[in-house]
Biopython code that builds the backbone (N, CA, C, O; Angstrom):
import numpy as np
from Bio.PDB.StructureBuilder import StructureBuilder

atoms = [
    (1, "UNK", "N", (68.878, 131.879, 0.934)),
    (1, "UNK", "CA", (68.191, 133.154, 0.944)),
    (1, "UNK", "C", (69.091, 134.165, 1.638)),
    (1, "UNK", "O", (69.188, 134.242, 2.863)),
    (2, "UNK", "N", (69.759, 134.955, 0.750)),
    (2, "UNK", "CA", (70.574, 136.111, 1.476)),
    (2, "UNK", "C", (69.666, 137.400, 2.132)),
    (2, "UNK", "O", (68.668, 137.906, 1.619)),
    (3, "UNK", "N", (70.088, 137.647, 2.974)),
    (3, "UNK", "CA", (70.266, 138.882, 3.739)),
    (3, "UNK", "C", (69.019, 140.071, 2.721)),
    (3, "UNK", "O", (69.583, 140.610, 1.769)),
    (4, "UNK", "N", (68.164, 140.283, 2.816)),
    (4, "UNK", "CA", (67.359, 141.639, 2.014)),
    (4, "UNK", "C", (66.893, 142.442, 2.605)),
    (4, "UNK", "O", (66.013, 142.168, 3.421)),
    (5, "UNK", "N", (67.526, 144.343, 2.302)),
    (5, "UNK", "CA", (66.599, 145.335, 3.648)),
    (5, "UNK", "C", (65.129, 145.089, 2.981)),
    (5, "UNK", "O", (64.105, 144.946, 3.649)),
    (6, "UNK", "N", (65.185, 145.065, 1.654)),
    (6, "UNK", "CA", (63.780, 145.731, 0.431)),
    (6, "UNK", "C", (62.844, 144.629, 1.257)),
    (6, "UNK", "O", (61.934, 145.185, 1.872)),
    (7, "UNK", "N", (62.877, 143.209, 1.395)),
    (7, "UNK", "CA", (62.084, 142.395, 1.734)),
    (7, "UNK", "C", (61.698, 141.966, 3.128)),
    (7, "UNK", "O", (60.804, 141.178, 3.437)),
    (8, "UNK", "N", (62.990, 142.988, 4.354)),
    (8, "UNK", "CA", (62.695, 143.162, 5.350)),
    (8, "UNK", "C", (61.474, 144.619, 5.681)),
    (8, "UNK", "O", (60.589, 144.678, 6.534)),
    (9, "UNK", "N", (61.864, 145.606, 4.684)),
    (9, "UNK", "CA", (60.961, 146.163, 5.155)),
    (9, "UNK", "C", (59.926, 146.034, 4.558)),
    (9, "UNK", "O", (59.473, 147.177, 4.519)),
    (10, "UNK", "N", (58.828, 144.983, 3.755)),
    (10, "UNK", "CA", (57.789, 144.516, 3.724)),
    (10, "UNK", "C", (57.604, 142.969, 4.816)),
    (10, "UNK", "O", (57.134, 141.856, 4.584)),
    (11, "UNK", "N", (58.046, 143.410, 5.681)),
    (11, "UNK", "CA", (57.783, 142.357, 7.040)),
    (11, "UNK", "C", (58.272, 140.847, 6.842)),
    (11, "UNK", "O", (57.850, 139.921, 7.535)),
    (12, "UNK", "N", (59.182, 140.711, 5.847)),
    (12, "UNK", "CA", (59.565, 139.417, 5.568)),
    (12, "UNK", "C", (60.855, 139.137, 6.440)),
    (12, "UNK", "O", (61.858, 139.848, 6.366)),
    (13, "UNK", "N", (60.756, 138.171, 7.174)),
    (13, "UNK", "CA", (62.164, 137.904, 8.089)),
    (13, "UNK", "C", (63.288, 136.713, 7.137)),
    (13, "UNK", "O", (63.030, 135.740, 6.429)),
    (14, "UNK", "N", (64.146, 137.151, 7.412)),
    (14, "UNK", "CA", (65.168, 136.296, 6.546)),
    (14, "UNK", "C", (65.387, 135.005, 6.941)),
    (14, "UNK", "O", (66.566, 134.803, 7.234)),
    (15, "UNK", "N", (64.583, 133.956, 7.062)),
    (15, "UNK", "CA", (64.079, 132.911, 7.269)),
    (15, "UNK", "C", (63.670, 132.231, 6.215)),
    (15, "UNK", "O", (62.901, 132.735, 5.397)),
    (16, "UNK", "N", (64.290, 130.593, 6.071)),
    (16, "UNK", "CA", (63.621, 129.801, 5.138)),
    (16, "UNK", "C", (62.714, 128.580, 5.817)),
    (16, "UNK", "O", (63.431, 127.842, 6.492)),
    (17, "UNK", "N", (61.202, 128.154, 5.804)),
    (17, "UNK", "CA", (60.899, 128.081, 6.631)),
    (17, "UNK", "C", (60.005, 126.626, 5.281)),
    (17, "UNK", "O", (59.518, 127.035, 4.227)),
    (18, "UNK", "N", (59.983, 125.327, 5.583)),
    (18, "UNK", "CA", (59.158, 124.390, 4.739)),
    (18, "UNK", "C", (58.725, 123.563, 6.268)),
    (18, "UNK", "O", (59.082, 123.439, 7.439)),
    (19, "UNK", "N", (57.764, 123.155, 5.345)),
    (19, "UNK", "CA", (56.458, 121.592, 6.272)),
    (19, "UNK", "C", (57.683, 120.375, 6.805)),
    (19, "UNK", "O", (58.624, 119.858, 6.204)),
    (20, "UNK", "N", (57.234, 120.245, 8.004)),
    (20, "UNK", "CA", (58.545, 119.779, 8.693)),
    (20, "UNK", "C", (58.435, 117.904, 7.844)),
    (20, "UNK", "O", (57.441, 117.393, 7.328)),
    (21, "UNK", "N", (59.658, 117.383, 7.979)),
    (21, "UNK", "CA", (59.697, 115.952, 7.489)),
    (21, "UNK", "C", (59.547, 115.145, 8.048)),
    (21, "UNK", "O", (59.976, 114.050, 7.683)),
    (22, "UNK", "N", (58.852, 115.315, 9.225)),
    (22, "UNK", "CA", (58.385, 113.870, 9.427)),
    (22, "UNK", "C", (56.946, 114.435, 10.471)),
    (22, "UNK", "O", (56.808, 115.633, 10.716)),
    (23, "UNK", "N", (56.149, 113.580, 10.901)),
    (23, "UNK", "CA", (54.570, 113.378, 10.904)),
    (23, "UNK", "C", (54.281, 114.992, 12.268)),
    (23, "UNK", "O", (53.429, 115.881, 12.270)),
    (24, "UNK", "N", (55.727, 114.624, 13.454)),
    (24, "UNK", "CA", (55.800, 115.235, 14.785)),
    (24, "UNK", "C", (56.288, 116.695, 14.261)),
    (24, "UNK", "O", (55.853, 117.611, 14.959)),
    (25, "UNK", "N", (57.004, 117.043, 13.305)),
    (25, "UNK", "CA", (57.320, 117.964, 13.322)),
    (25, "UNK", "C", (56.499, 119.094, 12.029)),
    (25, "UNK", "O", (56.586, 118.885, 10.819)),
    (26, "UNK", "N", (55.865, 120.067, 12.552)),
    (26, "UNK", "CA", (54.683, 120.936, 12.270)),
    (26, "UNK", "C", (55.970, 121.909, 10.910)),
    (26, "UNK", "O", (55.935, 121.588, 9.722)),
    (27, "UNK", "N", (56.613, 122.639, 11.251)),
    (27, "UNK", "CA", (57.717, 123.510, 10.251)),
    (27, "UNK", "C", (58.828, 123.765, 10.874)),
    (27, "UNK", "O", (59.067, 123.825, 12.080)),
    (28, "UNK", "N", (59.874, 123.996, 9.434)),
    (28, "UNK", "CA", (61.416, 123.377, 9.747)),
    (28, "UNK", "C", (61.537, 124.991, 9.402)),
    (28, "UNK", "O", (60.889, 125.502, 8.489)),
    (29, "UNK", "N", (62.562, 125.819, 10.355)),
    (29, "UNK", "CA", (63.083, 126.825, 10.112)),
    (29, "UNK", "C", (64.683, 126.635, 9.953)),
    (29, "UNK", "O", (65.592, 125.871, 10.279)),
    (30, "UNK", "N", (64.383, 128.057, 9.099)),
    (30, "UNK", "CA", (66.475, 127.625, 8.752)),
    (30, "UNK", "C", (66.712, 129.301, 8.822)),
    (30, "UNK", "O", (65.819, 130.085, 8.501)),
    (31, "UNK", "N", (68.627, 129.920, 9.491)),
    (31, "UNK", "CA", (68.145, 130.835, 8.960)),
    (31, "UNK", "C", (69.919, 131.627, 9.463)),
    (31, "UNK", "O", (70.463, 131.582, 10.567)),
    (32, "UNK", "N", (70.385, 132.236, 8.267)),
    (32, "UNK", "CA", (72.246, 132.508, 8.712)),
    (32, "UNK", "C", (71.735, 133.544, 10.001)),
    (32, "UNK", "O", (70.993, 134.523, 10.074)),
    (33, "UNK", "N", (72.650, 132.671, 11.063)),
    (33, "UNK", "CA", (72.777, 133.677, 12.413)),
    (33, "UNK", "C", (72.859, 134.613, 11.940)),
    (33, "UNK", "O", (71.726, 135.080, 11.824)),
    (34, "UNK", "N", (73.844, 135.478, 11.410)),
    (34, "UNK", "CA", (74.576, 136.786, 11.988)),
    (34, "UNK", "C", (73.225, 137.527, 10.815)),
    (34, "UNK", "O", (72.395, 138.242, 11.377)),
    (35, "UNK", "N", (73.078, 137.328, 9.305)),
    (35, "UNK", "CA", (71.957, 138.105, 9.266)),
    (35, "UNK", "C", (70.617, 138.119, 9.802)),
    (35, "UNK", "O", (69.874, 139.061, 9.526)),
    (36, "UNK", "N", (70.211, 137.119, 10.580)),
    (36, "UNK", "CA", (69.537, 137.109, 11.837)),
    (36, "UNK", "C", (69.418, 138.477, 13.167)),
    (36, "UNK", "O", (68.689, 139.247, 13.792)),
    (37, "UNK", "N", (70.867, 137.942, 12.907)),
    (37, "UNK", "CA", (70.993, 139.236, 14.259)),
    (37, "UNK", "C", (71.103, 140.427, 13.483)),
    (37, "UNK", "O", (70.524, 141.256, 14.184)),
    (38, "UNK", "N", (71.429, 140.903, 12.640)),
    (38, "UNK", "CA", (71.563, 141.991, 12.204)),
    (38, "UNK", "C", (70.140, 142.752, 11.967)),
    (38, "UNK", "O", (69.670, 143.873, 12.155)),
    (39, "UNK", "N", (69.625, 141.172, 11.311)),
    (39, "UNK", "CA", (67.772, 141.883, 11.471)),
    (39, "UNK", "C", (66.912, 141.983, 12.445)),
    (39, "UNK", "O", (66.232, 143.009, 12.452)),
    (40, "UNK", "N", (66.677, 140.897, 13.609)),
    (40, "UNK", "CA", (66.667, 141.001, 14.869)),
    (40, "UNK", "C", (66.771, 143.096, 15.535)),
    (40, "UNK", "O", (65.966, 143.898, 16.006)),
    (41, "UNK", "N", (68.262, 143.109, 15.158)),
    (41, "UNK", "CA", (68.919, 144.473, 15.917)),
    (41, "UNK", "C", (68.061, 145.349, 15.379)),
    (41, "UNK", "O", (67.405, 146.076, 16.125)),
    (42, "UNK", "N", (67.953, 145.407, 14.256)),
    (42, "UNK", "CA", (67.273, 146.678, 13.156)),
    (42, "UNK", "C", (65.782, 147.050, 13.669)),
    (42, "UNK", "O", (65.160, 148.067, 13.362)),
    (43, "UNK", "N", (65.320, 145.943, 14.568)),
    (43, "UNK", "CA", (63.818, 146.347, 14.613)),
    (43, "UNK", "C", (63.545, 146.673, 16.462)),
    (43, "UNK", "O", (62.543, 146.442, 17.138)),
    (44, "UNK", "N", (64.609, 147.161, 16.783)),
    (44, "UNK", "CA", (64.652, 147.939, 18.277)),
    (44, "UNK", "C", (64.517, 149.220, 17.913)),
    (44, "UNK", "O", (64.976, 149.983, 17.064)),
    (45, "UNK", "N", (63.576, 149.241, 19.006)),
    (45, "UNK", "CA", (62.923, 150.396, 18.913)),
    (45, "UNK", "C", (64.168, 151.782, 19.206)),
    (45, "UNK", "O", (64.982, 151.613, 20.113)),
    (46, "UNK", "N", (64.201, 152.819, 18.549)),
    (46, "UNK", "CA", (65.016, 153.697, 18.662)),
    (46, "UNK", "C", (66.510, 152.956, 18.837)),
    (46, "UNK", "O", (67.311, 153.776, 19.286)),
    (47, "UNK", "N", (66.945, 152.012, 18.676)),
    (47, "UNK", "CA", (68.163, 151.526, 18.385)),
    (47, "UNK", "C", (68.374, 150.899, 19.907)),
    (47, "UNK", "O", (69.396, 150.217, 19.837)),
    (48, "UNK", "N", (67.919, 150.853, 21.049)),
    (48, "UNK", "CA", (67.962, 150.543, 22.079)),
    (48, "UNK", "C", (67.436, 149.589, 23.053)),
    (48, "UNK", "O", (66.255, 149.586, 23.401)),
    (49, "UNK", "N", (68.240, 148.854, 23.449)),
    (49, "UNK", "CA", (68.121, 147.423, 23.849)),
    (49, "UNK", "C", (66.702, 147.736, 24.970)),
    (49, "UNK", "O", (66.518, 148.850, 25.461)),
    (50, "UNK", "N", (65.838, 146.606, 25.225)),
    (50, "UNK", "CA", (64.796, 146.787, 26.082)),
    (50, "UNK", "C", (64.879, 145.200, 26.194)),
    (50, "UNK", "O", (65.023, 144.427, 25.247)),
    (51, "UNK", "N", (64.775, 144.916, 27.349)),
    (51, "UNK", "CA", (64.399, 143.722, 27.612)),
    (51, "UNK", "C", (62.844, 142.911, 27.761)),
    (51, "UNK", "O", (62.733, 141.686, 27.822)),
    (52, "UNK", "N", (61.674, 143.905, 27.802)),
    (52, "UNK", "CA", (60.472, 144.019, 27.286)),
    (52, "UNK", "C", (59.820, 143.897, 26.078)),
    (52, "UNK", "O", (58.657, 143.516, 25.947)),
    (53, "UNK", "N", (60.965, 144.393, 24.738)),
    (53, "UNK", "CA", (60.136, 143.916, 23.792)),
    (53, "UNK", "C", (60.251, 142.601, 23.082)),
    (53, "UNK", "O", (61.161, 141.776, 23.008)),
    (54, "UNK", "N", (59.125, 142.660, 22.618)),
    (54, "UNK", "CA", (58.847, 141.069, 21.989)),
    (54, "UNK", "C", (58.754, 141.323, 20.326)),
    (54, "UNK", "O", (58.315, 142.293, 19.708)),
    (55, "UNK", "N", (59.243, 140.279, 19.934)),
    (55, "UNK", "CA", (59.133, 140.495, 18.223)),
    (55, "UNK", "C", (58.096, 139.476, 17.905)),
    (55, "UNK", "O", (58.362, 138.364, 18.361)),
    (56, "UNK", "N", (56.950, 139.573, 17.221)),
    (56, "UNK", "CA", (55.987, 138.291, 16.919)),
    (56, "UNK", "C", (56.028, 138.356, 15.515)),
    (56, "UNK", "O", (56.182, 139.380, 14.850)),
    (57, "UNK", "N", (55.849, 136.946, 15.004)),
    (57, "UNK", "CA", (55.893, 136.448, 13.621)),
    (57, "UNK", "C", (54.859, 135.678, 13.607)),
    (57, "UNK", "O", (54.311, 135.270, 14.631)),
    (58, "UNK", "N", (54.313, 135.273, 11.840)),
    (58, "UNK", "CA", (53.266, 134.423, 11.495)),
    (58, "UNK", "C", (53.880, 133.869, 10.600)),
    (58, "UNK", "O", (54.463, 134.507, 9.724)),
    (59, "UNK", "N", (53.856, 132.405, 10.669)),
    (59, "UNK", "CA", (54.100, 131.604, 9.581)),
    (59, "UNK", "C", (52.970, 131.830, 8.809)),
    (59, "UNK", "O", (51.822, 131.951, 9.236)),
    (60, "UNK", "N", (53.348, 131.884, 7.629)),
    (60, "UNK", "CA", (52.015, 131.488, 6.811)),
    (60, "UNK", "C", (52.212, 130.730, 5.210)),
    (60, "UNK", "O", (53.175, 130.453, 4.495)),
    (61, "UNK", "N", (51.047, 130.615, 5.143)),
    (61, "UNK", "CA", (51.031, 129.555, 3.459)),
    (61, "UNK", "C", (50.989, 130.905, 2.267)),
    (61, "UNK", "O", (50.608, 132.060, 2.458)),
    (62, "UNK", "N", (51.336, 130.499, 1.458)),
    (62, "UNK", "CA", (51.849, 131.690, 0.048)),
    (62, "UNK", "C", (50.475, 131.025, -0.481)),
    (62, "UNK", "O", (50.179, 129.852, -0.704)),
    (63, "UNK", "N", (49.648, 132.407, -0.611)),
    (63, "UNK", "CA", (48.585, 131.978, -2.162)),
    (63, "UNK", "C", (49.028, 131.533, -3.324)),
    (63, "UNK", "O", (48.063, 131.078, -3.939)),
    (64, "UNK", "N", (49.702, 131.467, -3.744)),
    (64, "UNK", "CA", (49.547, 131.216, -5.393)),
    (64, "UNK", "C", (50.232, 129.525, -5.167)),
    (64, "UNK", "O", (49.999, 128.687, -6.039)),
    (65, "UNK", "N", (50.931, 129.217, -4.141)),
    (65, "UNK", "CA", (51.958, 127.728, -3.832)),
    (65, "UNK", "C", (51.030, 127.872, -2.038)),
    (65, "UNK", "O", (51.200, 128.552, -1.027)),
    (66, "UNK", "N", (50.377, 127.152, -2.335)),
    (66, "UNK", "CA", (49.933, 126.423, -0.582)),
    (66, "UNK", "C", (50.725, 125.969, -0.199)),
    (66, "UNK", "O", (50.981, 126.252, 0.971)),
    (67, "UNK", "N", (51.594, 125.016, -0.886)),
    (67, "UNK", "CA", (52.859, 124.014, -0.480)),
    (67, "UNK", "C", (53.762, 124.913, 0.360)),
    (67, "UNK", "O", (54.112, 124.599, 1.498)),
    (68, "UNK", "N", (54.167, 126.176, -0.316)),
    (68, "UNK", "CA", (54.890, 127.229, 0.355)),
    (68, "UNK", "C", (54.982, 128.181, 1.695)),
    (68, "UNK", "O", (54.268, 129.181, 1.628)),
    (69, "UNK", "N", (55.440, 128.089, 2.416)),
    (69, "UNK", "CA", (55.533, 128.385, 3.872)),
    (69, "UNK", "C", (56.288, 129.743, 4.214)),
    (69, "UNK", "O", (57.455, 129.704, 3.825)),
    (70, "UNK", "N", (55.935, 130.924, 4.833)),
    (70, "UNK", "CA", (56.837, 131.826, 4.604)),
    (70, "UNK", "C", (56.711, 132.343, 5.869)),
    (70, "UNK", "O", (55.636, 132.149, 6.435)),
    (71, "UNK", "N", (57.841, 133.152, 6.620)),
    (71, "UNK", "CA", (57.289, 133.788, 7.980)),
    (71, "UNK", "C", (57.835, 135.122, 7.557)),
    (71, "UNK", "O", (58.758, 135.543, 6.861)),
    (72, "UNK", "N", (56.830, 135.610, 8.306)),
    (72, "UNK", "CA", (56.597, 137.845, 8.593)),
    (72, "UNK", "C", (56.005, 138.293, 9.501)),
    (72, "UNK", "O", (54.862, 138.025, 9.872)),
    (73, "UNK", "N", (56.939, 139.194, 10.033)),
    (73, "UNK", "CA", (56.342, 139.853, 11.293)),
    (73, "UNK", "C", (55.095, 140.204, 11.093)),
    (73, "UNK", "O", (54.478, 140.479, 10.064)),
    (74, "UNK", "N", (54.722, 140.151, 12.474)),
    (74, "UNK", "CA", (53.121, 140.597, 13.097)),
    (74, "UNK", "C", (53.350, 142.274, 13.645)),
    (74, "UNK", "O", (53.541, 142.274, 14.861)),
    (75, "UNK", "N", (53.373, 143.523, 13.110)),
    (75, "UNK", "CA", (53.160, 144.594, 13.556)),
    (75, "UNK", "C", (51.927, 145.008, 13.946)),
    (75, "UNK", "O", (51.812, 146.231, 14.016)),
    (76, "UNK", "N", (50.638, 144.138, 14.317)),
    (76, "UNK", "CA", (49.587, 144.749, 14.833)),
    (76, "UNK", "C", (49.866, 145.226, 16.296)),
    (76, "UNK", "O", (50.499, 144.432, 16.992)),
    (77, "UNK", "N", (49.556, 146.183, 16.751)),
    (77, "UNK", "CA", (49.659, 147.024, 17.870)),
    (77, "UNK", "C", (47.777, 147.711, 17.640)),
    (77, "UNK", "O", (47.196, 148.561, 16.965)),
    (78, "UNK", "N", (47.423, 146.580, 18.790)),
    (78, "UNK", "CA", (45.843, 146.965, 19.267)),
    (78, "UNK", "C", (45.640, 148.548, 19.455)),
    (78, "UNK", "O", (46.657, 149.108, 19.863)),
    (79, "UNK", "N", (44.897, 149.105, 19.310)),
    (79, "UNK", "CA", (44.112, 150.349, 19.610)),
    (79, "UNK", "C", (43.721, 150.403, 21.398)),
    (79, "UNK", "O", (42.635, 149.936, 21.745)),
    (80, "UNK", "N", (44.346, 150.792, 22.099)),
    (80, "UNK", "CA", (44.155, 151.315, 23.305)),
    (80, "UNK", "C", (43.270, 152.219, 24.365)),
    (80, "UNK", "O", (43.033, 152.365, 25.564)),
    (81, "UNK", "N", (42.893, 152.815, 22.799)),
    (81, "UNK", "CA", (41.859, 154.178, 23.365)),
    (81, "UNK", "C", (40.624, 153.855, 23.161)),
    (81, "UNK", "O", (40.143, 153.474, 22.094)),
    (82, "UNK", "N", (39.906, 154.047, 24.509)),
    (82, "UNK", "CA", (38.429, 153.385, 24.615)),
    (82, "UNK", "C", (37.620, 154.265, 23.882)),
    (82, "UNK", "O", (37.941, 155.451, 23.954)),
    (83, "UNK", "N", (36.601, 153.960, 23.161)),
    (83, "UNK", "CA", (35.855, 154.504, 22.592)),
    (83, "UNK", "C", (34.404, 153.823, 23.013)),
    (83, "UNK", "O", (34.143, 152.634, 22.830)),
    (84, "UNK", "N", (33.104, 155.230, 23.880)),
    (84, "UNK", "CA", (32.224, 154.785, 24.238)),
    (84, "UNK", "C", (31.334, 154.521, 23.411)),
    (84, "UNK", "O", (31.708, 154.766, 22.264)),
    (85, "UNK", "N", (29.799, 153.929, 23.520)),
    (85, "UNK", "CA", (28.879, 153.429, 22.967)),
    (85, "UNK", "C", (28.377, 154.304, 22.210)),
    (85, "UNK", "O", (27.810, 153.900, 21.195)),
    (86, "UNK", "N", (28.450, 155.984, 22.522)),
    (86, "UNK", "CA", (27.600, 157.110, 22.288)),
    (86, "UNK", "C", (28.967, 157.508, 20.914)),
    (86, "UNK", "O", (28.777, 157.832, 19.742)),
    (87, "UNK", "N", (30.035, 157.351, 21.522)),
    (87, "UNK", "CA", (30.891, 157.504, 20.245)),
    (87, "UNK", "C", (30.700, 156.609, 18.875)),
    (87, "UNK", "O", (30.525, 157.104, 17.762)),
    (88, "UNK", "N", (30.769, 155.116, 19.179)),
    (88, "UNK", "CA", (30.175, 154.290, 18.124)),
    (88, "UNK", "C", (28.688, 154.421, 17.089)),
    (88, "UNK", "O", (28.519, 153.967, 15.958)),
    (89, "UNK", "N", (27.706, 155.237, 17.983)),
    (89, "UNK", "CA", (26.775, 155.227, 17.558)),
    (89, "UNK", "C", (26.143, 156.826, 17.584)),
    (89, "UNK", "O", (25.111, 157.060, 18.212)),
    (90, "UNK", "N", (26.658, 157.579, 17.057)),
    (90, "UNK", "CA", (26.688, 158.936, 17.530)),
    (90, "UNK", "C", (25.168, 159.471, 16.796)),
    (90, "UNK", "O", (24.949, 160.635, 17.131)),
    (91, "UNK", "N", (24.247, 158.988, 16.024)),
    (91, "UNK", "CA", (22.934, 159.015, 15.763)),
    (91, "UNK", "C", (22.026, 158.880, 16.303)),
    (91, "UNK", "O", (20.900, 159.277, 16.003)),
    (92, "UNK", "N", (22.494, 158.067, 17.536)),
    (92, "UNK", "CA", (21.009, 156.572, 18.099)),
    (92, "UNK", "C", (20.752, 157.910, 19.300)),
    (92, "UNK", "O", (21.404, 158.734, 19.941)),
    (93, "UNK", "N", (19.555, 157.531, 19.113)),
    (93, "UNK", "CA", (18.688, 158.778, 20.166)),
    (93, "UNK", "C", (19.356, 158.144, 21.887)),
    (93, "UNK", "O", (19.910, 157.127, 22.304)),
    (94, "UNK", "N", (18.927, 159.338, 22.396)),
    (94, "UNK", "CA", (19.341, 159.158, 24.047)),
    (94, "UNK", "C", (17.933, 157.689, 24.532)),
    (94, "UNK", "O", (16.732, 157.693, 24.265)),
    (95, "UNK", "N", (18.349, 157.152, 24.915)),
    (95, "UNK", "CA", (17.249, 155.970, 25.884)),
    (95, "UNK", "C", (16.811, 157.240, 27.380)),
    (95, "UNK", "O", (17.508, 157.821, 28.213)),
    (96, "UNK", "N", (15.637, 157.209, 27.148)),
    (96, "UNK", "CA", (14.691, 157.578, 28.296)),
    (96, "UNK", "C", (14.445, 156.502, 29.397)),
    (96, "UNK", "O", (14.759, 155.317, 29.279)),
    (97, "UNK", "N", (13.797, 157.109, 30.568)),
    (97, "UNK", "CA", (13.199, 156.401, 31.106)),
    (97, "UNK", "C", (11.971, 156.149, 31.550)),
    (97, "UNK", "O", (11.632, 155.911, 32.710)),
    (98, "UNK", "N", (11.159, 156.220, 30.365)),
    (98, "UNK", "CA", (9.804, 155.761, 30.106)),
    (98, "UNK", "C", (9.270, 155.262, 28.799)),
    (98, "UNK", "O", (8.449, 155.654, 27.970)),
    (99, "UNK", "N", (10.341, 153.889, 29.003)),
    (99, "UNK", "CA", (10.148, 153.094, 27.888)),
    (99, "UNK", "C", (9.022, 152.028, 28.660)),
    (99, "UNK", "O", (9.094, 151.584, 29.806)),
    (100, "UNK", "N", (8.183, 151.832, 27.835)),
    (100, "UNK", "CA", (6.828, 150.925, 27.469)),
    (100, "UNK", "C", (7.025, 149.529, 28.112)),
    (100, "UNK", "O", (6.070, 148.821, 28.432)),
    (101, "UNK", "N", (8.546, 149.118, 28.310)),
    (101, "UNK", "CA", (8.628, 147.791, 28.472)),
    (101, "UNK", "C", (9.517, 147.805, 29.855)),
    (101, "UNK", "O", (9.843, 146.745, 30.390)),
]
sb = StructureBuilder()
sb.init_structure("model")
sb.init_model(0)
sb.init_chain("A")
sb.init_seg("    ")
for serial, (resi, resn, name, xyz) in enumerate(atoms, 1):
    if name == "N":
        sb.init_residue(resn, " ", resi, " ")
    sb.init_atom(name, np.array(xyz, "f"), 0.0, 1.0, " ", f" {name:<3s}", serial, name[0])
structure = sb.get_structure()
């Protein structure tokens, strides 16, 4: 599997990755260093080394071949900004305090 930007930038890492061969081993990764590093480099942020960031990947199974094993980055980045109860539910009447119960 050579080197691809087109399939890096749909989150595919240049990794060949099958069901490991024997019972202990879960998946076998394979993968040419240097386009490794080249892809590795490409996904720093503003081009600049940080010793903080982390790159996360998901192995996963291919729909159409279960047999098939493929890994791609994880770009979820959680939502940070709190959003209150009155925001979620911006209809629901105010609660009083002379409820019945």
């Amino acid at each position: 599997m050579g080197y691809d930007k087109k399939k890096s930038d749909n989150n595919f890492m240049p990794v060949i990755c099958k069901e490991g061969s024997q019972d202990w081993i879960v998946i076998e990764r394979a993968f040419k260093l240097e386009e490794m590093i080249r892809h590795l480099e490409s996904l720093r942020v503003n081009g600049e080394k940080d010793p903080e960031q982390w790159v996360n990947t998901q192995i996963k199974r291919a729909m159409k071949d279960p047999s098939k094993v493929y890994e791609s980055l994880n770009t979820f980045k959680p939502d940070k900004s709190k959003v209150s109860a009155k925001q979620h539910m911006p209809d629901r009447e105010e609660v009083s305090d002379d409820l019945p119960y």
